[in-house]
N, CA, C and O of each residue as an XYZ file, in Angstrom:
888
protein
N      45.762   -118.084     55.260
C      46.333   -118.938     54.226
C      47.575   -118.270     53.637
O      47.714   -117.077     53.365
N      48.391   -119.200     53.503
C      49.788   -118.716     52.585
C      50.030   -118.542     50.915
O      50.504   -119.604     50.511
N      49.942   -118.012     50.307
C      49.132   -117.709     49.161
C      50.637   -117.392     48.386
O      51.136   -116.333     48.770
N      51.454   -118.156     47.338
C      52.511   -117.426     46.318
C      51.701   -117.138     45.109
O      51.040   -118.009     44.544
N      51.762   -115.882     44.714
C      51.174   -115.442     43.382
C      52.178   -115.074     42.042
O      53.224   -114.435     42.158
N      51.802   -115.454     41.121
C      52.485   -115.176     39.773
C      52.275   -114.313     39.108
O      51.110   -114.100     39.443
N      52.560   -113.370     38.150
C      51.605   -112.166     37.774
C      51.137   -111.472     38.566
O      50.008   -110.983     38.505
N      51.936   -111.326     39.430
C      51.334   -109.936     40.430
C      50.825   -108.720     39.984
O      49.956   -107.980     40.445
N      51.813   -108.634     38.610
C      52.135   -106.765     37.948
C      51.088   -106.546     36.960
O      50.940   -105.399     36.538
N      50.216   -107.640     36.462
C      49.294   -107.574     35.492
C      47.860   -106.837     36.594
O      47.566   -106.636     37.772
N      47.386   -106.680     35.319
C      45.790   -106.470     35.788
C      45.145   -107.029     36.581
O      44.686   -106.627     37.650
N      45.078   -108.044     36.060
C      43.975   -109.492     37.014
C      45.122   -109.577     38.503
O      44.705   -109.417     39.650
N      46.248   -109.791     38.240
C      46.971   -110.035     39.314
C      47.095   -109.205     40.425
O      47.249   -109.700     41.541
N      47.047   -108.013     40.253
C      46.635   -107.094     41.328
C      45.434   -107.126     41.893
O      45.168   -106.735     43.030
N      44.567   -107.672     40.969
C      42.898   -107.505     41.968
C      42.772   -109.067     42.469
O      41.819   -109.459     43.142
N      43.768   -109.834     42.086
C      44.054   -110.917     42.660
C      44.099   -110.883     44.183
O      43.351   -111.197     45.109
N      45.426   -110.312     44.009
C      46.224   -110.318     45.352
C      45.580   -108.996     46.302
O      45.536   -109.191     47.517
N      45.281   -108.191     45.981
C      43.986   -107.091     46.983
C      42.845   -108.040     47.427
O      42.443   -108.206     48.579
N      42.376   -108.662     46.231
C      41.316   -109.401     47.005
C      42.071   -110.499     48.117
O      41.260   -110.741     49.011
N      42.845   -110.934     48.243
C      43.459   -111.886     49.307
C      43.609   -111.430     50.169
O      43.373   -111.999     51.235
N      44.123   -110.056     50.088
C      45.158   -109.359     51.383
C      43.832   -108.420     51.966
O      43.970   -107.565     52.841
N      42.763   -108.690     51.425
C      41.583   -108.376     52.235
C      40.488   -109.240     52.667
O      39.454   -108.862     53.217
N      40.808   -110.408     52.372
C      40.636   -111.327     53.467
C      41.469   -111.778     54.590
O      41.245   -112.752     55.308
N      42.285   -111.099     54.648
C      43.632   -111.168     55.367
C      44.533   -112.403     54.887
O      45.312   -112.877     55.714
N      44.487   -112.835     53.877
C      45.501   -113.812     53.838
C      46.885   -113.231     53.572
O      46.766   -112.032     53.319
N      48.414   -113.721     53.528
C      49.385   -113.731     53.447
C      49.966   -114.465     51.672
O      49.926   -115.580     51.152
N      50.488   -113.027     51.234
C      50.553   -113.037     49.574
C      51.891   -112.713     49.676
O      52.248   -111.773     50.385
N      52.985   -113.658     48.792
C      54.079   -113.639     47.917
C      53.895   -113.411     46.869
O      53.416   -114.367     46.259
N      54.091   -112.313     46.150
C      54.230   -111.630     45.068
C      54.914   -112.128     44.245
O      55.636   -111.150     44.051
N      55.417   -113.121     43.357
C      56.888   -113.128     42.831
C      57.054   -112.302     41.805
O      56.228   -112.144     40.906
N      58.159   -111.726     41.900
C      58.178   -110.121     40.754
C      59.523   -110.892     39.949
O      60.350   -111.664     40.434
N      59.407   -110.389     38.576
C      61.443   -110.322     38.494
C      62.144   -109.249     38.867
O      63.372   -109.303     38.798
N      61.638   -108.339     39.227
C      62.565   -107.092     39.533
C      61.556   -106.121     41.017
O      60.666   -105.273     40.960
N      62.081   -106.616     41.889
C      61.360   -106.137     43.327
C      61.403   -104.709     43.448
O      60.581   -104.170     44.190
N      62.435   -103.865     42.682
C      62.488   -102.278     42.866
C      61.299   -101.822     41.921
O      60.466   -101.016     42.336
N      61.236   -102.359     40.633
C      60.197   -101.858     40.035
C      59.104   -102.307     40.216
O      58.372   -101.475     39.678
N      58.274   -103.351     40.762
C      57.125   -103.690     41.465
C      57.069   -103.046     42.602
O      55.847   -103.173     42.692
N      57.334   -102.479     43.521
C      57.556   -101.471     44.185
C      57.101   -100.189     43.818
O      56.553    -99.343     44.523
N      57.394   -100.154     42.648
C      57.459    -98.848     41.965
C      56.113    -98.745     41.046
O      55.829    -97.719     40.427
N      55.447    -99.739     41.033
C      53.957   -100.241     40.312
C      53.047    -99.884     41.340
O      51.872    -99.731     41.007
N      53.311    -99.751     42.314
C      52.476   -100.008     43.374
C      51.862   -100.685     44.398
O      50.948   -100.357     45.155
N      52.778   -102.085     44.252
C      52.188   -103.288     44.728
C      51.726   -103.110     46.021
O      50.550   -103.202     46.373
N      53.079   -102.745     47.012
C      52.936   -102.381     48.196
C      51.744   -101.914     48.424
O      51.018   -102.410     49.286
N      51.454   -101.081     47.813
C      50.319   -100.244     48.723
C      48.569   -101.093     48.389
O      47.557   -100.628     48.914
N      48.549   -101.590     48.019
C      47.463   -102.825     47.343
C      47.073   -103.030     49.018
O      45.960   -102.513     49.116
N      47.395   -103.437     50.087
C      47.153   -103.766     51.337
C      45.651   -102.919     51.824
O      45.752   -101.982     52.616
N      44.689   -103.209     51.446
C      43.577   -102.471     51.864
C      43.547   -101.823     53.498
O      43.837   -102.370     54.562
N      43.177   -100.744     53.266
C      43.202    -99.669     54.446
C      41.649    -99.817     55.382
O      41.296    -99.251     56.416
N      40.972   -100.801     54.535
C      38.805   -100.524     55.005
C      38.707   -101.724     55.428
O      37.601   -102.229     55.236
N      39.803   -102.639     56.160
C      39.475   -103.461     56.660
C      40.534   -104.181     57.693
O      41.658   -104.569     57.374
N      39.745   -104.308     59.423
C      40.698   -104.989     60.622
C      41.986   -105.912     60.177
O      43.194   -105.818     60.392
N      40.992   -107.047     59.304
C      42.226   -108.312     58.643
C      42.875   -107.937     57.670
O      42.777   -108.625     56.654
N      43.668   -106.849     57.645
C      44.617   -107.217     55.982
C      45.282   -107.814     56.438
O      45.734   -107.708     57.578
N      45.548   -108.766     55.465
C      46.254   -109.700     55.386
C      47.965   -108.904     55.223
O      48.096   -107.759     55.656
N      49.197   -109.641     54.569
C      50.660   -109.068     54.163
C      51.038   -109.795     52.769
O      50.914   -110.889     52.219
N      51.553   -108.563     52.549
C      52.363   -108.545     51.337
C      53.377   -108.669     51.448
O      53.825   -108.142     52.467
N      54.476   -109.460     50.475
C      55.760   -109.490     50.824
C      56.031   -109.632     49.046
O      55.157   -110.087     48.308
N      57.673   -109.062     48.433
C      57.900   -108.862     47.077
C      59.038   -110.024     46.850
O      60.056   -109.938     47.538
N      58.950   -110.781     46.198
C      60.384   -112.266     46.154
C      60.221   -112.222     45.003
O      59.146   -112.439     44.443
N      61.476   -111.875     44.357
C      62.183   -112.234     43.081
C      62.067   -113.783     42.702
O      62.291   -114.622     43.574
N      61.736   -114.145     41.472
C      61.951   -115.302     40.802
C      61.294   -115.399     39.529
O      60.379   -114.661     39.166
N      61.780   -116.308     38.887
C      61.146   -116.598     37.443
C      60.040   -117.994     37.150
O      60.295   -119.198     37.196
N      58.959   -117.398     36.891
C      58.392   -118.781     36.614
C      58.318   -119.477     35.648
O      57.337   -120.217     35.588
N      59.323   -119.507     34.527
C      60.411   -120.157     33.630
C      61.045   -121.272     34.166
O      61.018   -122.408     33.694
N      61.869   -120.739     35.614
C      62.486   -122.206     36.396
C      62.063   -122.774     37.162
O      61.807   -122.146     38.190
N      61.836   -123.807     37.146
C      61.287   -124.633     38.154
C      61.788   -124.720     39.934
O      61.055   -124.759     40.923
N      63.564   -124.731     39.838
C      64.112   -124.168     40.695
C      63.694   -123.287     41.351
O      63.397   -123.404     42.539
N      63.574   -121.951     40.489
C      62.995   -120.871     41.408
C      61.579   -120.929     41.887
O      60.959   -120.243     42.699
N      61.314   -121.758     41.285
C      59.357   -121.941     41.776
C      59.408   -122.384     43.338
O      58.923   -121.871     44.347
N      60.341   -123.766     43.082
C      60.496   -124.947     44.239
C      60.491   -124.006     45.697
O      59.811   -123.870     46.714
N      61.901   -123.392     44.977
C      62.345   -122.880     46.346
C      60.958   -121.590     46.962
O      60.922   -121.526     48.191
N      59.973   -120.703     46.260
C      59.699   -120.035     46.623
C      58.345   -120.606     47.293
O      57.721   -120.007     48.169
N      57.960   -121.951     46.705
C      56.627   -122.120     47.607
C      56.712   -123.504     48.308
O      55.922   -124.448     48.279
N      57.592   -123.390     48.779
C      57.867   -124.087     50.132
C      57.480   -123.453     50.976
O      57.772   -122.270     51.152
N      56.371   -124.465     52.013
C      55.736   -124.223     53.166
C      54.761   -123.046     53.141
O      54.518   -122.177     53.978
N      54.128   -123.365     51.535
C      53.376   -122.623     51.478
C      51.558   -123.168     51.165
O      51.646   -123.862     50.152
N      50.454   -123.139     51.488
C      49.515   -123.568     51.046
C      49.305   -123.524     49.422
O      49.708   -124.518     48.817
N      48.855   -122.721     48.840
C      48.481   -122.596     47.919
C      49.088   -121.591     46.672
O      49.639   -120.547     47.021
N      49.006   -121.841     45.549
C      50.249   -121.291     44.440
C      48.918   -120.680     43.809
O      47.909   -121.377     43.702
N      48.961   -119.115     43.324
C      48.216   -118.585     42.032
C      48.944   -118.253     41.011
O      49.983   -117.612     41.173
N      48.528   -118.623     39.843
C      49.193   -118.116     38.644
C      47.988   -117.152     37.449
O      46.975   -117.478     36.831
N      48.633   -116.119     37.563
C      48.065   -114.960     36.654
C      48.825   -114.628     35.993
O      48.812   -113.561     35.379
N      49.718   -115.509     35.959
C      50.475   -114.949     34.432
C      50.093   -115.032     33.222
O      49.117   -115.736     32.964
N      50.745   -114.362     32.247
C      50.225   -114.084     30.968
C      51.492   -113.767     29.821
O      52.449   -113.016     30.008
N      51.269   -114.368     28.901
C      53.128   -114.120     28.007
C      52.722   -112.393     27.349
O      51.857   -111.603     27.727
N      53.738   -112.280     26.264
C      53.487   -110.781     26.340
C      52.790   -111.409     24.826
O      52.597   -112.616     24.677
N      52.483   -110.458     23.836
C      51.814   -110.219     22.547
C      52.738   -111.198     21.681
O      53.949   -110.978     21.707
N      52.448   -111.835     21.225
C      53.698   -112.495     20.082
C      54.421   -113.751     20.790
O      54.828   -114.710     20.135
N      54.529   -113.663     22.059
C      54.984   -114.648     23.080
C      54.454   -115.773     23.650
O      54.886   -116.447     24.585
N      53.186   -115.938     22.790
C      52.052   -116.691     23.620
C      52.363   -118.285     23.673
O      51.612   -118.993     24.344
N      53.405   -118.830     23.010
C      54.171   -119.500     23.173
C      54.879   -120.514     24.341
O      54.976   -121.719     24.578
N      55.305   -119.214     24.908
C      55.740   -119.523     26.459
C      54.809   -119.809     27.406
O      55.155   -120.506     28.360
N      53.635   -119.384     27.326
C      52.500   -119.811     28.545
C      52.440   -121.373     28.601
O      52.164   -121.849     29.703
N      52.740   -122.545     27.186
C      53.220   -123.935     27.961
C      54.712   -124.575     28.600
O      55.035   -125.554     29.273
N      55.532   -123.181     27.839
C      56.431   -123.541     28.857
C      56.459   -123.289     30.369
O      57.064   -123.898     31.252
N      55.712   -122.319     30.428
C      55.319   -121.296     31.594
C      54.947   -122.562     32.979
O      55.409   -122.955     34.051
N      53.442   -122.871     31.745
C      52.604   -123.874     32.419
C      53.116   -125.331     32.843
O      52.331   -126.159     33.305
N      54.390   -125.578     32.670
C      54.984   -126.950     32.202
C      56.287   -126.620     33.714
O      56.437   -127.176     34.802
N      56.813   -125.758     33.206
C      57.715   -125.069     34.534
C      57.026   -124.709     36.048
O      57.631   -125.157     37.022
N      56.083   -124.108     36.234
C      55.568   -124.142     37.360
C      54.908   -125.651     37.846
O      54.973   -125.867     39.056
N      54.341   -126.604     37.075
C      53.551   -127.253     37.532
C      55.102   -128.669     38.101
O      54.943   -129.461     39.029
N      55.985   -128.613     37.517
C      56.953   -128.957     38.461
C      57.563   -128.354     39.429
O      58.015   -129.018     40.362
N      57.696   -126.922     39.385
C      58.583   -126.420     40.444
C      57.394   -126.917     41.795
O      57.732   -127.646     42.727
N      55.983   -126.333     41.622
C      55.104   -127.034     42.804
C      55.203   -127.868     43.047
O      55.190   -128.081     44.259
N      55.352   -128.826     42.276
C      55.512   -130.470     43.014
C      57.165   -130.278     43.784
O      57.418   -130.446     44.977
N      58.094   -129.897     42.732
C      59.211   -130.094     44.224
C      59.091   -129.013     45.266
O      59.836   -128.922     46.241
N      58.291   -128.362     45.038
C      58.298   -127.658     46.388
C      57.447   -127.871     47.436
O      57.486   -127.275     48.513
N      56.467   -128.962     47.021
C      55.851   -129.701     48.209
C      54.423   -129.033     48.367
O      53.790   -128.952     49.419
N      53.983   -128.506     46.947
C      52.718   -127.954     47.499
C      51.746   -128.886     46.395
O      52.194   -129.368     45.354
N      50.438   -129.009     46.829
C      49.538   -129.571     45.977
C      48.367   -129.100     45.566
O      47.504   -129.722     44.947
N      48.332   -127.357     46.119
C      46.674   -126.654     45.335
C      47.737   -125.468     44.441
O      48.742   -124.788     44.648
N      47.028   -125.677     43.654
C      47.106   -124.479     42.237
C      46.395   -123.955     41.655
O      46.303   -124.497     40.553
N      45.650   -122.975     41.769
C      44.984   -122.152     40.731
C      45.620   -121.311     39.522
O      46.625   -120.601     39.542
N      44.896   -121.547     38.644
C      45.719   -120.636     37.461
C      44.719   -119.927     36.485
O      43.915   -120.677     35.932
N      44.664   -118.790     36.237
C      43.664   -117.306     35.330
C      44.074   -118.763     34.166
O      45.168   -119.272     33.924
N      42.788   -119.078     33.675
C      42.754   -119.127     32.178
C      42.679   -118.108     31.286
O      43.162   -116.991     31.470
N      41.767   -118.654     29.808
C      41.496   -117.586     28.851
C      40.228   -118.055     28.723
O      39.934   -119.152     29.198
N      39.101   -117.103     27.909
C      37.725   -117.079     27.401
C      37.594   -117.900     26.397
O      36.484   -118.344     26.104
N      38.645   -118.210     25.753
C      38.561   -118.755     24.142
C      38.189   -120.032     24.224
O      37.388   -120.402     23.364
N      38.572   -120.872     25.078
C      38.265   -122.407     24.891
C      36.634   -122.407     25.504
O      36.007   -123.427     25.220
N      36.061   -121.601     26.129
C      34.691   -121.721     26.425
C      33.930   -122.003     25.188
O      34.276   -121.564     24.091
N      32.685   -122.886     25.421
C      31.807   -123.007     24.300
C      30.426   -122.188     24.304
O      29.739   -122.394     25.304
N      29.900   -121.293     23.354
C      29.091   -120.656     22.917
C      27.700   -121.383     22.608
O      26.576   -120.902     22.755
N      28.173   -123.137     21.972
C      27.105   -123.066     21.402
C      27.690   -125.272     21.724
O      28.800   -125.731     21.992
N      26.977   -125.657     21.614
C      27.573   -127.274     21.822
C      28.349   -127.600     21.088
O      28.025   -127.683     19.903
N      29.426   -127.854     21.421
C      30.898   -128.044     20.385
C      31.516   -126.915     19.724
O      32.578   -126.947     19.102
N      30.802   -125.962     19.902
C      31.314   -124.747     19.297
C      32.098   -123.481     20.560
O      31.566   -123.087     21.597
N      33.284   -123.140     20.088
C      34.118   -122.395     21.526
C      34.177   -121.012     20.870
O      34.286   -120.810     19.660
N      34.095   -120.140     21.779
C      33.993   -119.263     21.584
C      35.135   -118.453     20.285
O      34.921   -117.584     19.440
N      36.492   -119.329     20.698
C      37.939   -118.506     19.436
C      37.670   -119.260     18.868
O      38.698   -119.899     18.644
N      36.192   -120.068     18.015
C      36.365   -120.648     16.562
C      35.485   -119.328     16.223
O      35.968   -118.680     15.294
N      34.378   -118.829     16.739
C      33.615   -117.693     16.396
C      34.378   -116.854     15.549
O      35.588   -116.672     15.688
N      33.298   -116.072     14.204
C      33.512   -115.194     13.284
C      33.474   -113.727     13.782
O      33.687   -112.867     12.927
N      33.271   -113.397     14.840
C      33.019   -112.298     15.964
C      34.484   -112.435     17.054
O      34.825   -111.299     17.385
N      35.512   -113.656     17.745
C      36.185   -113.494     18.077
C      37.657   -112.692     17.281
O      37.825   -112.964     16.093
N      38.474   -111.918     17.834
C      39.438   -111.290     17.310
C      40.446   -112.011     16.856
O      40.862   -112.825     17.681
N      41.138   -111.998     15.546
C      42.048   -112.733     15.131
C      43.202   -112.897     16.200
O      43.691   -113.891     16.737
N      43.529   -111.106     16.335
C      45.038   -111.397     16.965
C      45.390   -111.705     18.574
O      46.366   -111.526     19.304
N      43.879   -112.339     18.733
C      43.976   -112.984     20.285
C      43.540   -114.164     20.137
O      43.585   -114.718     21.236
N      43.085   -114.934     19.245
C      43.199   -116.472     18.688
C      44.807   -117.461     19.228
O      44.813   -118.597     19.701
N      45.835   -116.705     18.996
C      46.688   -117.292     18.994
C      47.199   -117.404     20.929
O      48.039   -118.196     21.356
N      46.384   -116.343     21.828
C      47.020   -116.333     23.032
C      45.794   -117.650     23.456
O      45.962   -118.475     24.353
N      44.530   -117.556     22.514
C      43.668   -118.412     23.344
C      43.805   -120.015     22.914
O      43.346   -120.956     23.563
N      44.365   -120.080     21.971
C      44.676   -121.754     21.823
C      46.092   -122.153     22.671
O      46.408   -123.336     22.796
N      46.779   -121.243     23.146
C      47.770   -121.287     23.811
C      47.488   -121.698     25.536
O      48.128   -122.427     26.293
N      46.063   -120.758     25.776
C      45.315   -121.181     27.548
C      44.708   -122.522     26.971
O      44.913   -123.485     27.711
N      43.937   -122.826     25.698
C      43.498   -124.429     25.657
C      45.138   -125.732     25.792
O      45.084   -126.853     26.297
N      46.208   -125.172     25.264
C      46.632   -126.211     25.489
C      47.585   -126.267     27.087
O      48.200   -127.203     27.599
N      47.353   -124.684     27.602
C      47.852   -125.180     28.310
C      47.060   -125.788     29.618
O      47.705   -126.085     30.624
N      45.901   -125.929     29.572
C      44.523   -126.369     29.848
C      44.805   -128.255     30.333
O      44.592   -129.057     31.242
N      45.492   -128.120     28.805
C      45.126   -129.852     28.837
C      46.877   -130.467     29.554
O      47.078   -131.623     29.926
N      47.736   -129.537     29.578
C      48.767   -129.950     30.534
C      48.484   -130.283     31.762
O      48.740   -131.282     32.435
N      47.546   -128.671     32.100
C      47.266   -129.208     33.954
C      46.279   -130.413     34.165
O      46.179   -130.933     35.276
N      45.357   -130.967     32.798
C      44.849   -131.630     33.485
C      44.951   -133.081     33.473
O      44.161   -133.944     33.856
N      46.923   -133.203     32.573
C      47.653   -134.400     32.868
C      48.600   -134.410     33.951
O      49.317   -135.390     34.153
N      48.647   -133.224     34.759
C      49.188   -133.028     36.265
C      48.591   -134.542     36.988
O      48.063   -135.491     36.407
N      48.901   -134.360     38.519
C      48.306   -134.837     39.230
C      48.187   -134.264     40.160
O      47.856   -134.880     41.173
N      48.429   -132.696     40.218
C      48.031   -131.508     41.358
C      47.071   -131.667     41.274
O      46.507   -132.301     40.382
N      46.518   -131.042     42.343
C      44.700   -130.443     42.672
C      45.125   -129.079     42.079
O      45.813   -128.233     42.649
N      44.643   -129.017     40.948
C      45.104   -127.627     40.109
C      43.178   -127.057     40.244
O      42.330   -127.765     40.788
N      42.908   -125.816     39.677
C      41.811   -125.137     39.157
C      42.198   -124.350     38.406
O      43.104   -123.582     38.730
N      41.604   -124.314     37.148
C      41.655   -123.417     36.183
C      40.429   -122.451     35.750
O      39.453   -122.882     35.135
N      40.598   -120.974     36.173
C      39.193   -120.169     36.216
C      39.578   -119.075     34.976
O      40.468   -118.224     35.008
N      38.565   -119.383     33.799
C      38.400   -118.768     32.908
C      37.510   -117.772     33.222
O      36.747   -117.849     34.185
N      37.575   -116.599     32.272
C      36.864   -115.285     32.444
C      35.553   -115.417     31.435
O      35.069   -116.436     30.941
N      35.238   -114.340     31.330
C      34.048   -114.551     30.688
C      34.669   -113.458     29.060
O      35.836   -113.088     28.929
N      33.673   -113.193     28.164
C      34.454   -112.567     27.164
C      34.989   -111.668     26.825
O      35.578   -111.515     25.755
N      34.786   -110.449     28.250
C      35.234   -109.000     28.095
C      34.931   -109.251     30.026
O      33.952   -109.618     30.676
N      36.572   -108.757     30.448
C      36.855   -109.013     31.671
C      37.667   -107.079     31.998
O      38.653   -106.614     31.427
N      36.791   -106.389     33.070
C      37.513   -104.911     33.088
C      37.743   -104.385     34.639
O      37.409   -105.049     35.621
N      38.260   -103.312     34.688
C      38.367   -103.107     36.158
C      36.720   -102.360     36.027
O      36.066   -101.964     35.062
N      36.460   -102.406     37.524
C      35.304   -102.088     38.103
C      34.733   -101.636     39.136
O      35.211   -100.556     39.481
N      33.742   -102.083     39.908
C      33.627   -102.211     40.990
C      33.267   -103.585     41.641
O      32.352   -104.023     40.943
N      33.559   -104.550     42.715
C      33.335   -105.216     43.494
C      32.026   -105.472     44.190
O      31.776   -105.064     45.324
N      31.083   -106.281     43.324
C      30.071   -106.863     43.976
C      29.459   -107.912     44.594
O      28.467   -108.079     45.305
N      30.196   -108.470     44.195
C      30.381   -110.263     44.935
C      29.069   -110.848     44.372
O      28.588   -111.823     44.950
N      28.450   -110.329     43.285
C      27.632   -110.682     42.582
C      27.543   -111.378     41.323
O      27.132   -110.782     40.328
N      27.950   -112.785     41.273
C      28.007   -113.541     39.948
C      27.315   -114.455     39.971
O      26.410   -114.882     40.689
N      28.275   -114.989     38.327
C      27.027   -116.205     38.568
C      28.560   -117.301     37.716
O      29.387   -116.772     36.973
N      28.576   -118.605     38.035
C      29.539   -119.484     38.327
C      28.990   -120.771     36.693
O      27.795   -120.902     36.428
N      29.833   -121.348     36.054
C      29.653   -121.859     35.038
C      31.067   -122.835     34.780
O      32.233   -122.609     35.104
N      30.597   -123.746     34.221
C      31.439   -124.651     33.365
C      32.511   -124.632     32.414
O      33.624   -124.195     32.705
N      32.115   -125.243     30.919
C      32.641   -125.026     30.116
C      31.738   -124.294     29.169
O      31.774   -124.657     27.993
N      31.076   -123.488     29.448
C      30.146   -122.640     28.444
C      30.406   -121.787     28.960
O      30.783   -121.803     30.132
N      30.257   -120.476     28.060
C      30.275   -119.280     28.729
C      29.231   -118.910     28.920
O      28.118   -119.154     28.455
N      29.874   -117.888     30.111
C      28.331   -117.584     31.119
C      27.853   -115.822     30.168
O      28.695   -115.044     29.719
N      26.723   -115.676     30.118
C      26.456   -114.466     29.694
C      24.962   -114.295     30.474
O      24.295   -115.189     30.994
N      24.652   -112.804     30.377
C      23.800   -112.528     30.724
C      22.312   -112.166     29.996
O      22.271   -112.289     28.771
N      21.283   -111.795     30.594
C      20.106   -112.005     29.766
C      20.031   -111.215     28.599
O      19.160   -111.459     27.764
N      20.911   -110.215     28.427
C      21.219   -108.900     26.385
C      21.987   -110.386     26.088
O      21.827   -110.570     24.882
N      22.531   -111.197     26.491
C      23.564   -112.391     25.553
C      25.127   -111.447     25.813
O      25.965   -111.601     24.925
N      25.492   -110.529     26.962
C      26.713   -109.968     27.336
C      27.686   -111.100     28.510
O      27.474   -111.603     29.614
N      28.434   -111.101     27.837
C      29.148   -111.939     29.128
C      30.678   -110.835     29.191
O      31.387   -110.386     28.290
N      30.729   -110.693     30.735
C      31.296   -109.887     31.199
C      31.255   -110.393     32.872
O      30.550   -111.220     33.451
N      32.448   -109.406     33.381
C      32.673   -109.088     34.529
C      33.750   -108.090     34.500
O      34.457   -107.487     33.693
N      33.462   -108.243     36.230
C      34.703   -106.525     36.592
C      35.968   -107.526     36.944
O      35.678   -108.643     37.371
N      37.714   -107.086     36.744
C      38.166   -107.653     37.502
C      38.285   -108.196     38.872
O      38.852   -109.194     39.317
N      37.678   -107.377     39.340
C      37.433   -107.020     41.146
C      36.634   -109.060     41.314
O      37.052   -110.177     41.619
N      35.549   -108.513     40.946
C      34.516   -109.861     41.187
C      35.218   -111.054     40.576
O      34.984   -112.116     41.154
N      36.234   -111.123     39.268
C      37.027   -112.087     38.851
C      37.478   -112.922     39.741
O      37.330   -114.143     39.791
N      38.380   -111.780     40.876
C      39.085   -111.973     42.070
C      38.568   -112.239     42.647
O      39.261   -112.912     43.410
N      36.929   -112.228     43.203
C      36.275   -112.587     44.290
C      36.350   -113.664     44.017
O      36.958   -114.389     44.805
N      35.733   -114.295     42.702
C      35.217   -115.721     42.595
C      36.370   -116.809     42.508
O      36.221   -118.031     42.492
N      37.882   -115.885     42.439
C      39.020   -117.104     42.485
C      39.335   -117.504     43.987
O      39.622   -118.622     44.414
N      39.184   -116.062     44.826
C      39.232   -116.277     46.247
C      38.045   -117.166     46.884
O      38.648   -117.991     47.571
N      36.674   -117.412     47.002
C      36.300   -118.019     46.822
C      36.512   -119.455     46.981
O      36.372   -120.136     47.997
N      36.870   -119.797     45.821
C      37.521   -120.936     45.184
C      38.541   -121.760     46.319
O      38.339   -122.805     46.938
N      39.611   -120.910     46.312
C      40.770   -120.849     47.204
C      40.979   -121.419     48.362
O      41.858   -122.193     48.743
N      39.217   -120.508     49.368
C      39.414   -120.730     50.608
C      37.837   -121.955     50.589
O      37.297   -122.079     51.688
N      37.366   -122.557     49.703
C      36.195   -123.263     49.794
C      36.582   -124.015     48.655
O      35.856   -123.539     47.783
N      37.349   -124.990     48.061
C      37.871   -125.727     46.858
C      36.667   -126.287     46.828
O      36.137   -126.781     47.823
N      35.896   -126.231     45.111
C      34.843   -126.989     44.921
C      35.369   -127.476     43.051
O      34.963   -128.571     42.659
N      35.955   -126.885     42.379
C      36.363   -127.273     40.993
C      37.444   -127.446     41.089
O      38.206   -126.588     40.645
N      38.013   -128.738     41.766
C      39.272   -129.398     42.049
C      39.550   -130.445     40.782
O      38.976   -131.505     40.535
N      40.519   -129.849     40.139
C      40.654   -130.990     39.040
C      39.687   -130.474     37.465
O      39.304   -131.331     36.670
N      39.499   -129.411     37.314
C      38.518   -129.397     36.609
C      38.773   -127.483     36.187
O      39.498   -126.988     37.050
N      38.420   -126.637     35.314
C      38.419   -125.605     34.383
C      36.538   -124.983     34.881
O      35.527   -125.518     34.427
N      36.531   -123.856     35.817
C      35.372   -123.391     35.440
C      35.478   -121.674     35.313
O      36.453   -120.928     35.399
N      34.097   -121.412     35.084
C      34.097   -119.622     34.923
C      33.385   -118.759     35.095
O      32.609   -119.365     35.835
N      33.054   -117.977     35.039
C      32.339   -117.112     35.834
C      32.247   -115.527     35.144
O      33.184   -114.874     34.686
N      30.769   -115.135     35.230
C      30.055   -113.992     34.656
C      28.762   -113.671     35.138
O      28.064   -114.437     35.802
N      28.410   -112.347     34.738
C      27.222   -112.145     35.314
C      25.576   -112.662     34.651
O      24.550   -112.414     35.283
């Protein structure tokens, strides 16, 4: 599969794109600056413990313009977006979200996955997790920012998926051991909801190469 990814340089986005390029699929990185993603490490992400790695390749563009979207995922299957605005910026994730979901359409592709946030999950029936007296103030504002940009994709008419995390998402180890959920968050039997990034990545790949929440926001924890 032909795979353009967004947020390569983040967290999630690297165990993104490792998990792809070890199923062997074929990953476009889009960086804004290809010397210093380079210099992150991207390259070397290509797993060494397995026959199929897949390829990496580094393409400059902004996913601000739609232009640059168009042109980069042409003749490509499928678009990931792991992007994320910076602290204070959270703002831009509907312009973000508003700019890519046209550049895909002129560029002729129709599957999209995109990293949500934890916050719009519900805890309790009608109740989401960033209304909670236990969620952190100064990440309230990035998580009403993944709810609205939530409700953009799902006035698209892409075959979009939107895969939210669970409430504390870390690097780890890779077990391919989860468990798959809705709009509630998933937690486990202490009431912990968590995962490793690694397994994040499993369950978007997954997704990817077996589309089953087409049109629809789900998530995943242990």
């Amino acid at each position: 599969m032909k795979i353009v990814l967004f947020g390569a340089t983040g967290s999630i986005g690297k165990k993104i794109a490792e998990e792809a390029l070890r199923r062997g699929h074929e990953v476009t990185a889009v960086v804004r600056d290809q010397a210093r993603a380079a210099e992150m490490g991207l390259l070397s992400l290509v797993p060494a413990d397995t026959k199929k790695a897949g390829h990496l390749a580094l393409e400059e563009g902004d996913i601000l313009v739609p232009d640059s979207i168009a042109r980069l995922v042409q003749g490509q299957d499928l678009v990931i977006s792991a992007y994320g605005p910076r602290f204070g910026e959270e703002d831009e994730l509907q312009e973000a979200t508003r700019s890519l979901i046209e550049g895909v359409k002129r560029g002729g592709v129709r599957r999209l996955i995109a990293v949500g946030g934890a916050g719009g999950l519900e805890v309790a029936p009608g109740v989401k997790l960033m209304d909670t007296s236990e969620f952190p103030e100064e990440v309230r504002p990035l998580a009403r920012a993944h709810e609205e940009a939530l409700s953009i994709y799902q006035a698209s008419n892409l075959e979009w998926t939107v895969l939210s995390p669970p409430a504390l998402i870390e690097p780890g180890k890779r077990t391919g051991m989860f468990r798959l959920g809705l709009d509630r968050l998933v937690t486990d039997e202490r009431d912990n909801s968590r995962i490793t990034a690694e397994d994040y990545a499993a369950a978007l790949l997954d997704e990817a190469e077996d589309p089953y929440y087409v049109g629809t926001r789900f998530t995943v924890g242990y």
